[in-house]
C-alpha positions in Angstrom: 123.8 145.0 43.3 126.2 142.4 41.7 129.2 142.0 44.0 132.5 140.1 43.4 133.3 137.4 46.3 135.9 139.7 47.3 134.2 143.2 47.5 132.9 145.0 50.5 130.9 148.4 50.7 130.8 150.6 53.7 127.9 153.6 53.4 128.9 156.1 56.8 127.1 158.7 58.4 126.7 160.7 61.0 124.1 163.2 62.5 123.9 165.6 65.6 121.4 167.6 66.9 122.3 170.9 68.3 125.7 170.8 67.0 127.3 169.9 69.3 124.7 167.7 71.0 123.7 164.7 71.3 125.2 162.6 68.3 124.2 159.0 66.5 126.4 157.3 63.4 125.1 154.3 61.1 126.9 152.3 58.5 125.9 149.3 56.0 128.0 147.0 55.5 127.4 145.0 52.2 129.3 141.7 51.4 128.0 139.2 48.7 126.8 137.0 51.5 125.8 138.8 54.3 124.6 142.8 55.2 125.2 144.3 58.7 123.8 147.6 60.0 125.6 149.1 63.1 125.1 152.1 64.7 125.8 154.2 68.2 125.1 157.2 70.4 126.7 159.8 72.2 126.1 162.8 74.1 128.1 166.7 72.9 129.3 165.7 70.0 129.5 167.4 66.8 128.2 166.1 63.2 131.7 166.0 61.9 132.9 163.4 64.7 129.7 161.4 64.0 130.9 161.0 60.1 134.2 159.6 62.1 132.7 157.8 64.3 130.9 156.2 61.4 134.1 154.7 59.6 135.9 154.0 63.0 133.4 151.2 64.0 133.6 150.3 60.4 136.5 149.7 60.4 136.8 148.2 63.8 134.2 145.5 63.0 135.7 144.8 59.8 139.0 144.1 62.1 137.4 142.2 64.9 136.0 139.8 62.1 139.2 139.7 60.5 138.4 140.7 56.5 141.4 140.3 54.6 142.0 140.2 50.5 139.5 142.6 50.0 138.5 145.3 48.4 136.5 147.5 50.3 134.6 150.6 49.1 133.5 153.4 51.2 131.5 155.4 50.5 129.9 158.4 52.5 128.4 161.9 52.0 130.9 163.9 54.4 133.4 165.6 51.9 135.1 166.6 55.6 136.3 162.1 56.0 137.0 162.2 52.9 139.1 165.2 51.9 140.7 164.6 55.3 141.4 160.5 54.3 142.8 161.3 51.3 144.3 164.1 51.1 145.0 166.4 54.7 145.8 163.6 56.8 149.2 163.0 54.9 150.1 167.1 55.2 149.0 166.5 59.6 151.3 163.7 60.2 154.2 165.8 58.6 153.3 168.7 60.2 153.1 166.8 63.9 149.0 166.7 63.7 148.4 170.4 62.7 147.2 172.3 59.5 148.1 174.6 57.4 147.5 177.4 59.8 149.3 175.8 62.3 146.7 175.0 64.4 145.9 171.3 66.4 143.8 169.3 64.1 140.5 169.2 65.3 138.7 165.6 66.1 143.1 164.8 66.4 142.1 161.3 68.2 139.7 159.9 65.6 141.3 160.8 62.4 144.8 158.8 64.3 142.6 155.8 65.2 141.0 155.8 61.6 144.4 155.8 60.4 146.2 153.4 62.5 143.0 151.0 61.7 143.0 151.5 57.5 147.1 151.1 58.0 146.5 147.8 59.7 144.3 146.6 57.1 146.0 147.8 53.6 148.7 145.1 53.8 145.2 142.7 53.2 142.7 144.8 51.4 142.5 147.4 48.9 140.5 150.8 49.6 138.5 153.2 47.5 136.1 156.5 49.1 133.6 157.8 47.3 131.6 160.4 47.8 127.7 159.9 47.8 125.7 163.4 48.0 123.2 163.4 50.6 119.6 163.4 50.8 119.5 162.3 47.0 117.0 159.3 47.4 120.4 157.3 47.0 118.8 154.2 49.5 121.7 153.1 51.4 123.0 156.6 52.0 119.7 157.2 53.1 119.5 154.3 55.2 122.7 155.4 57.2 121.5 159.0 57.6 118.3 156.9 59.0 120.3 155.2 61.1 122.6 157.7 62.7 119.7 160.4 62.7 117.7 158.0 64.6 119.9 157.2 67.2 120.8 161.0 67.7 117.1 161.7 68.5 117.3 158.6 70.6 115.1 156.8 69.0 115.0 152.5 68.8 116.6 151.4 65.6 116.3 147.8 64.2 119.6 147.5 63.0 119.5 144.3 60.1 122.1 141.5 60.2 121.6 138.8 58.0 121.7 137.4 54.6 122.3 139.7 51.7 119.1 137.9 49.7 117.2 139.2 53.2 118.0 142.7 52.7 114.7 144.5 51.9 116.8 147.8 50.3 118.7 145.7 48.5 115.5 143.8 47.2 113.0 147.3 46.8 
């Protein structure tokens, strides 16, 4: 994986069992210099506010460390973020947070907080989403599914932080 100095990519995901149920999200984070796994838990929640959940705290980390003049690619396997980031979320705002049918969005306080976080960041960096189907051997997609599946079963996770040279799915 050749990236530019200025590139980021973000794989998401999310798992619950039960549905709702007890819940865990992953994401990779992939910079030329450095790759960071993080991942949480919690308890009734469904899959599709795991896949939230996922780019929230990717977001929030890329924040708290400040990225700016970036481009940052995310990519993740939930069509639900990503019709929703690029195309619903626009038609809720104008409609005061409700759809088509005129009923409250559901998951209303994580798609604002994704939102008001990618806002915060566009004057600095540049986005792209892409989708990544799931459970295609693709390795970082898998990884995050790893990660977030792990966590909803409550199971201990090594999450990597380190050098991108250290990464052993980058290296396999």
């Amino acid at each position: 994986m050749n990236l530019k100095n200025n590139e980021i990519i973000i794989y998401t995901d999310g798992s619950s069992i039960n549905n709702p149920g007890f819940g865990g999200w992953g994401a990779i984070l992939i910079s030329k210099k450095n790759v960071i796994e993080i991942g949480g838990r919690k308890e009734n929640v469904t899959n599709n506010q795991m896949e939230l959940m996922a780019v929230l705290k990717s977001f929030e980390f890329l924040l708290e460390k400040n990225v700016s003049l970036n481009e940052i690619f995310l990519k993740s396997d939930s069509k639900y973020f990503l019709n929703g980031i690029e195309e619903w979320i626009y038609n809720w705002q104008k409609n005061g947070w409700k759809t088509a049918n005129k009923k409250s969005v559901l998951n209303k306080d994580l798609w604002q907080e994704i939102f008001n976080l990618k806002k915060m960041m566009e004057n600095d960096n540049k986005f792209f989403f892409e989708h990544v189907p799931a459970h295609t051997g693709e390795k970082f997609n898998e990884r995050a599914d790893s990660i977030a599946r792990s966590l909803a079963e409550n199971k201990k996770v090594n999450l990597f932080s380190g050098k991108t040279e250290d990464y052993k799915i980058l290296n396999n």
